[in-house]
C-alpha positions in Angstrom: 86.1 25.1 -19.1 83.0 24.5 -20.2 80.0 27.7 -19.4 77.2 27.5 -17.4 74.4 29.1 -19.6 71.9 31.4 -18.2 68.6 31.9 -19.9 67.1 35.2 -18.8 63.1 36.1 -18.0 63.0 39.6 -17.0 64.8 42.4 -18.5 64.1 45.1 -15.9 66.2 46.6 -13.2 67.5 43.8 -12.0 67.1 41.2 -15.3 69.5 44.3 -17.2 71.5 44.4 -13.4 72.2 40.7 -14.1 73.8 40.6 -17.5 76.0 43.5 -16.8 77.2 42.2 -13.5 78.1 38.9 -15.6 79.6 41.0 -18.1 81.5 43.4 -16.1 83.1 41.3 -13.8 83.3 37.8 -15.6 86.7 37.2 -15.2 86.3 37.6 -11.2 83.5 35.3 -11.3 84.6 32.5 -13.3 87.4 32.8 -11.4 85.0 31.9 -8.0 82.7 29.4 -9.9 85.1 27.5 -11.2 84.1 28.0 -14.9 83.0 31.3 -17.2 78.7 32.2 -16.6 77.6 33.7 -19.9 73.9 34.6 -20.9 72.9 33.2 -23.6 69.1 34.3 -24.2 66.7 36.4 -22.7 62.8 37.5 -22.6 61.2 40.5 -22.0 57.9 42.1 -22.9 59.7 44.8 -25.1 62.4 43.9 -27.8 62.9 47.5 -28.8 63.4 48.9 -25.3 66.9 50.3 -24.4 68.3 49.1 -21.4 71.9 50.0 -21.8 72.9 46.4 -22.1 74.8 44.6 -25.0 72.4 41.7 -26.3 74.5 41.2 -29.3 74.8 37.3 -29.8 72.3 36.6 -27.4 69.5 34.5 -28.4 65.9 36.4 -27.6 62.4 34.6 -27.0 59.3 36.6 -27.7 58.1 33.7 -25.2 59.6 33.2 -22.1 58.2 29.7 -21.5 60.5 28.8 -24.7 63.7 29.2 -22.2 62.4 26.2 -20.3 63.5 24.3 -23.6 66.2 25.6 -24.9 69.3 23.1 -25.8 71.6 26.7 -25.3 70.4 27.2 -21.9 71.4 25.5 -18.9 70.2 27.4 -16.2 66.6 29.7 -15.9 66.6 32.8 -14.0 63.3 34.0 -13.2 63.0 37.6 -13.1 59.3 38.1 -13.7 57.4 38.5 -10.7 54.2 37.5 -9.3 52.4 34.5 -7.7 50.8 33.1 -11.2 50.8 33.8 -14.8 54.4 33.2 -16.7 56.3 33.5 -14.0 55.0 30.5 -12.2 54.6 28.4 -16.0 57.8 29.5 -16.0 59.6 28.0 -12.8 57.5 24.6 -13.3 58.2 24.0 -16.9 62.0 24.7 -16.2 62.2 21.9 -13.3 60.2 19.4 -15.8 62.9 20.4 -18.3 65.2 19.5 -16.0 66.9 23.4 -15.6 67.9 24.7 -12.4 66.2 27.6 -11.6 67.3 31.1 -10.1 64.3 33.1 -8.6 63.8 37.0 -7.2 60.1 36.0 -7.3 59.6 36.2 -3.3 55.9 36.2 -3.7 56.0 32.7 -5.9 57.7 31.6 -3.2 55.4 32.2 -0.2 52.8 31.3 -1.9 53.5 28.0 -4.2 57.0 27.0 -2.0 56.3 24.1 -1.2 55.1 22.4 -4.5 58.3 24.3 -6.4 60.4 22.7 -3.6 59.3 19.3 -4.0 59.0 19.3 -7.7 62.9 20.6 -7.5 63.5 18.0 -4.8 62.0 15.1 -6.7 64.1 16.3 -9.7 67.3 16.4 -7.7 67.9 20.3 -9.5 68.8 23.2 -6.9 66.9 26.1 -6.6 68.4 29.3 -6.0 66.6 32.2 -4.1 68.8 34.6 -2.4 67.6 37.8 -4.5 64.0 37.1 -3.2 65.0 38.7 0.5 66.7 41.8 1.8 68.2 42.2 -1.7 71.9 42.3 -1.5 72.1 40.9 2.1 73.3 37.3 2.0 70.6 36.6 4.6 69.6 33.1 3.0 72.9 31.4 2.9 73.3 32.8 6.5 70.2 30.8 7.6 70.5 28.0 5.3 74.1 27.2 5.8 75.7 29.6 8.4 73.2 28.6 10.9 72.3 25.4 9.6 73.3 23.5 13.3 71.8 26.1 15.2 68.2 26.0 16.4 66.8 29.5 15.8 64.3 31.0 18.1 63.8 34.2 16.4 63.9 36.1 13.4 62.9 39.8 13.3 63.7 42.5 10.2 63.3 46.1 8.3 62.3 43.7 5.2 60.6 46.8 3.2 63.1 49.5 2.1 60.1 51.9 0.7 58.7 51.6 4.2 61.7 52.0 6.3 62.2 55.1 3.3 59.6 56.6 4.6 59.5 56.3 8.5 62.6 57.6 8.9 61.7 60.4 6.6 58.6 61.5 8.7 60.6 60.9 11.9 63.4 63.3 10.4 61.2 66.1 8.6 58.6 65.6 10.9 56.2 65.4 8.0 52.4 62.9 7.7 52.3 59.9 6.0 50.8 61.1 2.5 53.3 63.8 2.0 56.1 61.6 2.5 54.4 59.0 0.3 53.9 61.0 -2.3 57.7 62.2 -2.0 58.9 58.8 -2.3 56.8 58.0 -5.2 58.9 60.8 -7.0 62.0 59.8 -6.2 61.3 56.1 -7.4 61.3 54.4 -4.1 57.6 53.6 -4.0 55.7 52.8 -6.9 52.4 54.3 -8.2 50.4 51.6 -6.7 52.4 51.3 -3.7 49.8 49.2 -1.9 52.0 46.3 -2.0 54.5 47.7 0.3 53.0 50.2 2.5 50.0 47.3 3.7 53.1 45.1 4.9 52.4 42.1 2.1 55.9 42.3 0.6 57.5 42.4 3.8 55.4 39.7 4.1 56.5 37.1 1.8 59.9 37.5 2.7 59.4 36.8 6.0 57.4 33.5 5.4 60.6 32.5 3.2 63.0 33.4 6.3 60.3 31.5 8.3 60.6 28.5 7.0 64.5 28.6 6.6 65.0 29.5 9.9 62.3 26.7 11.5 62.3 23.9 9.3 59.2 24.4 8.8 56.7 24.5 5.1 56.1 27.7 3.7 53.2 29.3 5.0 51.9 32.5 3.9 48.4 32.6 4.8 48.9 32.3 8.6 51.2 35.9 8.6 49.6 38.5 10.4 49.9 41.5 7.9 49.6 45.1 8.9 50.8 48.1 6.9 51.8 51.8 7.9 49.0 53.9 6.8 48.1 54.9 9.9 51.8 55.9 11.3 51.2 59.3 12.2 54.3 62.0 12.8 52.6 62.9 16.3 53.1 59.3 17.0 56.7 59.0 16.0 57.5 62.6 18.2 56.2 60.5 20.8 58.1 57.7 20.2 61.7 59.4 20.2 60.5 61.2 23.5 60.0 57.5 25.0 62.8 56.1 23.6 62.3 54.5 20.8 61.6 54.5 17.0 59.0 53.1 14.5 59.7 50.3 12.2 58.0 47.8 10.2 59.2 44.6 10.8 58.8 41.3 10.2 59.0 38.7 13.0 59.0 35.3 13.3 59.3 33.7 16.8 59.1 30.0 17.7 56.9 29.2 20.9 56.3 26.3 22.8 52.5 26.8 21.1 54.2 26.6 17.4 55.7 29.8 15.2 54.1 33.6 15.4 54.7 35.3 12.5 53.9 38.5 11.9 54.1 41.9 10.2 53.6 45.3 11.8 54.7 48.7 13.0 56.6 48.1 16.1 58.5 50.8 18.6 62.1 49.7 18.8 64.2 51.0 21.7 66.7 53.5 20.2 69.4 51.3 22.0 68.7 48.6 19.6 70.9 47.6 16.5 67.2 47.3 14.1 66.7 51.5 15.3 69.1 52.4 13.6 68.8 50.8 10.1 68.0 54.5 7.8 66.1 55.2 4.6 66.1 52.0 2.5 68.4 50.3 4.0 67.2 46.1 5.1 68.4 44.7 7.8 67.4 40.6 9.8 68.7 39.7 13.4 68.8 36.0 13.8 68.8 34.6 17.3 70.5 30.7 17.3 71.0 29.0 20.5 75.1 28.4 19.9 76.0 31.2 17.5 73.9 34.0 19.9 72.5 36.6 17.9 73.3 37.6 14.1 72.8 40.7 12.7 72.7 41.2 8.9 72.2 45.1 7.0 72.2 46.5 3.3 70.3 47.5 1.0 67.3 45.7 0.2 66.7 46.4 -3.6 68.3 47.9 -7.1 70.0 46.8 -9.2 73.4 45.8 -8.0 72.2 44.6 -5.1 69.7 42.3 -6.4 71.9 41.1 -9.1 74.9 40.2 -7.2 72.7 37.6 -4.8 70.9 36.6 -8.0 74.9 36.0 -9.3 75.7 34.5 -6.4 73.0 31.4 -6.9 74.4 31.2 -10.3 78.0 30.5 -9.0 76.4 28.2 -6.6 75.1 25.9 -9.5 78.4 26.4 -11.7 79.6 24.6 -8.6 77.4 21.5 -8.4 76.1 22.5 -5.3 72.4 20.9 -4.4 71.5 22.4 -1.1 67.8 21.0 -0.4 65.6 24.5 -0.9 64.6 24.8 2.7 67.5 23.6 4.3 66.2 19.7 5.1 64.6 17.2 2.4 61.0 17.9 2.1 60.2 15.2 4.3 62.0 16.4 7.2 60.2 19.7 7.1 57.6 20.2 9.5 54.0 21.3 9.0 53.6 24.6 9.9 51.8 25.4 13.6 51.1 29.0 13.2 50.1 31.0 16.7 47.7 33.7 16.6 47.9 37.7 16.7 45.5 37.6 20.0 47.8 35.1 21.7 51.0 37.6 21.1 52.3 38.9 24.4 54.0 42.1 25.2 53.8 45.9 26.0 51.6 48.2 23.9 52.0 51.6 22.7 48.3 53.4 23.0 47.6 57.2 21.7 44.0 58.3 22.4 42.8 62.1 21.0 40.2 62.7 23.9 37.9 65.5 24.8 40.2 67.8 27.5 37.1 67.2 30.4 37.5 65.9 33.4 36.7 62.0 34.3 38.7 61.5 30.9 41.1 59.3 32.4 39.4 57.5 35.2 37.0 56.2 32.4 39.9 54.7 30.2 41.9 53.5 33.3 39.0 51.7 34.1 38.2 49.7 30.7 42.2 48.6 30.8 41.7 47.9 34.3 38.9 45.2 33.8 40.6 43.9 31.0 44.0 43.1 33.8 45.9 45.6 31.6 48.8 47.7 33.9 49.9 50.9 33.1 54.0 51.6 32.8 53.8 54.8 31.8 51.9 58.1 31.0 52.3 61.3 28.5 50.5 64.3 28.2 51.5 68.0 27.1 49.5 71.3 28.2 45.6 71.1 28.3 43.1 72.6 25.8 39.9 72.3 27.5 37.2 71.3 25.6 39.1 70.2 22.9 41.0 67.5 21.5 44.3 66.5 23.1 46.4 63.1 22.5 46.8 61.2 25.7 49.8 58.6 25.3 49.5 55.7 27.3 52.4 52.6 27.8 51.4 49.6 28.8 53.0 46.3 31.0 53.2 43.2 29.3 49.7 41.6 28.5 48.1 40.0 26.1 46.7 41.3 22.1 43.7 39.5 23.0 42.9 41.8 25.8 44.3 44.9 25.0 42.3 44.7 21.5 39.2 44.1 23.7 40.0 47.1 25.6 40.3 49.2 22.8 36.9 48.4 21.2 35.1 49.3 24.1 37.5 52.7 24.7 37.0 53.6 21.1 33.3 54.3 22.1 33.9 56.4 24.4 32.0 60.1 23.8 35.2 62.0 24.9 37.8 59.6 22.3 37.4 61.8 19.1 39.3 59.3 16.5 40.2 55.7 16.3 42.9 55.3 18.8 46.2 54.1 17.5 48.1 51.3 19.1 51.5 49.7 18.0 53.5 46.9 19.8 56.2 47.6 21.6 59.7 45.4 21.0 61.4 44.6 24.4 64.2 46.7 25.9 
């Protein structure tokens, strides 16, 4: 039988993840791909690094735009990361080559998708992209090919483990953001510049990939509405649990008669909910199709063997001959993306004022949501301190971001509303 060979860019956790999990468990996988996967050659920044991986015999390129051309290399696997640079030189001179291509590189994706789809298209090469979402959860072939005669209304996710890491982390220590932050940075789960994932962007890209999967649609990044966790504060997730639900950052993509929301954001889950539950750094993406009903997917979301087994899994895929189009449909049967506004979004609203303990507090605040047709469902507030700051949690009926946004601006002026008042969305019961 004849190996497929795998030129490697990327030598890092999940580049060194890669060649052990083809080295450890070749037999198994030749067995399932229908022929042995060896690597071949690799490229990394540092030669003399140790990553406790065997490279004896394996051809290495101080350039990793050399794998591209290669006659010893059959397939690329891209395990740089980022939107430009060699990474992106990388993918593109591989298609031209006329390589298949295995990609982590979610953020590529969102951003230059659609012209790495078509060039792969035009090229009638398969490109492979499992290990850019939800790490070891299978969640593209689920939407790609499990659900592939489904129409699918909805797509909602914990798609950032360092985030999820850390929410459940205040809700269980009861601790502030920073603290926590900091904690995680420690223990490796966040990195020193964790920006990236705690201002929702990662989260993010995956979800424009599972977007456009799951609608038919062209990748779209620019039209996600990004918000990060910075401002999740443990008083907010103690009053949370005593509502009934808990604090996640998802990512959700919804089709409307309008076109597709999608969006990124702290949202209150009701505990009752399969999405409340996912832990620590744990992924996990409910799909909603209108004959399979609603698919729920959870694992871990990152490392090493998690990444590297879907990166794997692409690889058997192409040791097969299988050419599944990139987004599900030929490029020409996508549709152009018709993205729907935050301020259009419709629901019920979490909102947490710290107010001056005087009387006429309420009446005044009542009154702004009141001209703005905004109902209230519910109310919290424990002990008085008069003349001093006291949160007042308010729950809202259904009504729309547009008005409740409005609401607050004019609230947050009030002279008795001491700090910006914190709002989150609430998911439906």
């Amino acid at each position: 039988m004849t190996p497929l060979k795998a030129g490697i860019a990327g030598l890092g956790t999940v580049g060194a993840g890669t060649v052990r999990l083809l080295a450890e468990n070749a037999a198994l996988i030749a067995a399932r791909a229908g022929r042995p996967i060896s690597v071949t050659a690799v490229s990394a920044r540092d030669k003399s690094r140790d990553r406790g991986i065997a490279l004896a015999g394996i051809t290495w390129h101080e350039d990793a735009l050399s794998l591209a051309t290669d006659p010893n290399v059959d397939v690329v696997v891209e395990l740089i990361g980022g939107t430009s640079g060699p990474a992106k030189a990388l993918v593109e001179a591989a298609i031209a080559a006329g390589r298949p291509v295995v990609t982590a590189n979610k953020a590529l994706l969102a951003v230059h998708g659609a012209a790495i789809a078509a060039a792969a298209e035009t090229a009638g090469l398969p490109l492979g992209f499992e290990a850019a979402v939800a790490g070891g959860i299978p969640v593209i072939k689920v939407l790609r090919e499990g659900l592939a005669a489904n129409r699918v209304s909805r797509v909602a996710g914990i798609l950032n483990g360092t985030c999820n890491y850390i929410l459940t982390t205040m809700r269980e220590e009861g601790r502030d953001f920073p603290e926590v932050l900091a904690d995680a940075q420690a223990l490796g789960y966040a990195e020193a510049d964790p920006a990236f994932d705690i201002d929702g962007v990662d989260a993010a890209h995956k979800l424009t990939i599972l977007a456009a999967l799951a609608f038919g649609q062209n990748v779209d990044f620019s039209s996600v509405h990004i918000e990060g966790i910075r401002h999740i504060s443990a008083l907010d997730i103690s009053f949370a649990e005593e509502l009934g639900y808990r604090i996640k950052l998802l990512g959700i993509a919804q089709q409307t008669p309008a076109g597709v929301s999608m969006r990124v954001h702290p949202a209150m889950v009701p505990v009752s909910k399969l999405l409340a539950a996912v832990e620590g750094v744990f992924n996990a993406v409910l799909m909603e199709g209108d004959f399979s009903g609603p698919v729920f997917c959870q694992g871990r979301g990152a490392g090493a063997g998690p990444t590297a087994s879907a990166v794997v899994a692409d690889l058997i895929d192409i040791a097969r001959g299988s050419k599944i189009p990139v987004w599900g449909a030929a490029q020409s049967a996508l549709a152009p993306s018709r993205p729907v506004a935050i301020a259009a979004l419709t629901g019920a609203y979490y909102l947490r004022l710290m107010v001056t303990d005087q009387p006429g507090v309420l009446a005044d605040v009542t009154a702004i949501l009141r001209e703005h047709g905004i109902s209230l469902e519910s109310m919290l507030q424990h002990g008085r301190k008069p003349g001093e700051a006291v949160p007042i949690v308010l729950v809202t009926h259904d009504t729309v971001e547009a008005a409740i946004s409005a609401a607050i601006a004019r609230i947050a002026k009030l002279d008795c509303v001491q700090e910006p008042p914190a709002l989150i969305r609430i998911e439906p019961k």
